[in-house]
C-alpha positions, 0 to 999 in steps of 0.5 A: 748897769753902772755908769762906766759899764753903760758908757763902755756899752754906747762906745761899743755900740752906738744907740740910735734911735729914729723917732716918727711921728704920725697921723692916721686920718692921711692913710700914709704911715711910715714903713718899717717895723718899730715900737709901735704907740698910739695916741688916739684914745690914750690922751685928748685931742688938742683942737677937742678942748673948747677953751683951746680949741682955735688956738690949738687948730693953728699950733701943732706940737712943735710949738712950747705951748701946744707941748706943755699942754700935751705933756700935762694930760693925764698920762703923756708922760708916763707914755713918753718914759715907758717908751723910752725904756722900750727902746732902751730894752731893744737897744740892749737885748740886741745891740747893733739892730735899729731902733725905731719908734712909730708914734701915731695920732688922728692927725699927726699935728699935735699928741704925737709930736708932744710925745715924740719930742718927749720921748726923744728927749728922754733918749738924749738923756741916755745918750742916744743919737736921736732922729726925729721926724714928723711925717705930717705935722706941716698937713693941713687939718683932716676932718672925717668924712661924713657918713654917706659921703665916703668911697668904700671901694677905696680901701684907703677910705674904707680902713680909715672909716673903720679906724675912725669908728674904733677911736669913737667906741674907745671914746664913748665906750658905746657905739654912735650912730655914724653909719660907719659900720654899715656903709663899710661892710655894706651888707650888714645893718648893725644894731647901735647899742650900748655894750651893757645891754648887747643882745645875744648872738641869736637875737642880733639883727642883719640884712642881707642886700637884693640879690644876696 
């Protein structure tokens, strides 16, 4: 699209763009459909690098330092732009419809915030009006509970823990021993292995509880 054909396509139709940001660990997500990205196994968590660490855990990604150290993960960049040429994609394939981008990580403190700043930039630079809204970088810090200690007739609680096994097996590529599983579904005593030497489905273990 040349220039004066793009600057004709933004006075015709104004390209806006609401960008929110995210943590899964507060079980509170935006409503709404939207371009969706997540950040929870795609780049490391901040406050998990040792040498950072407690500085990163009084910071969040409003802060430059906590930005520039996001922005030079291996693939944050690249995730901005990608998402800025989807949204550019939606803008264009249907002029006038709203465009939303949902980022998410853990806590919605530091990746998210990064990469939405980021990705909102990258907008602007196309000339969209931009939103930005981080719906929980002013939370406090969410560890996962402990296995054992969780509610799981609290469908909140219980969708967090399996999201929180999720990031782990992306994490380690194996599963760890959490007990997340068997405390979420209960009635099923999962078999902890690596996925390498995963026993044949007539060779996989379960319990059934009393009275079952």
């Amino acid at each position: 699209m040349s220039t004066t054909t793009w600057n004709d396509h933004l006075a015709a139709t104004p390209f806006a763009v609401e960008v929110t940001t995210y943590g899964t660990l507060h079980q509170d997500p935006p409503p709404g459909d939207a371009i969706t990205v997540d950040l929870t196994t795609a780049l490391r968590n901040p406050p998990e690098d040792p040498q950072v660490r407690e500085q990163m855990i009084r910071s969040t990604g409003l802060d430059q330092h906590v930005l520039d150290y996001v922005l030079a993960t291996p693939g944050a960049r690249e995730i901005a732009d990608r998402t800025a040429r989807r949204a550019l994609a939606q803008y264009v394939a249907l002029p006038g419809e709203p465009v939303r981008i949902h980022l998410y990580c853990r806590g919605g403190r530091h990746r998210s915030v990064a990469v939405g700043r980021e990705t909102g930039r990258l907008l602007q630079d196309l000339g969209a009006h931009v939103t930005l809204t981080h719906r929980h970088v002013g939370r406090d810090v969410v560890e996962p509970p402990l296995p054992g200690t969780a509610d799981v007739t609290d469908p909140a609680e219980m969708a967090h823990m399996l999201n929180e096994l999720r990031y782990r097996i992306n994490r380690s590529g194996s599963l760890m021993r959490t007990g997340y599983v068997a405390e979420a579904i209960g009635h099923t005593r999962v078999c902890w292995h690596d996925p390498r030497t995963r026993p044949s489905p007539a060779n996989r273990t379960t319990d059934t509880p009393p009275g079952r």
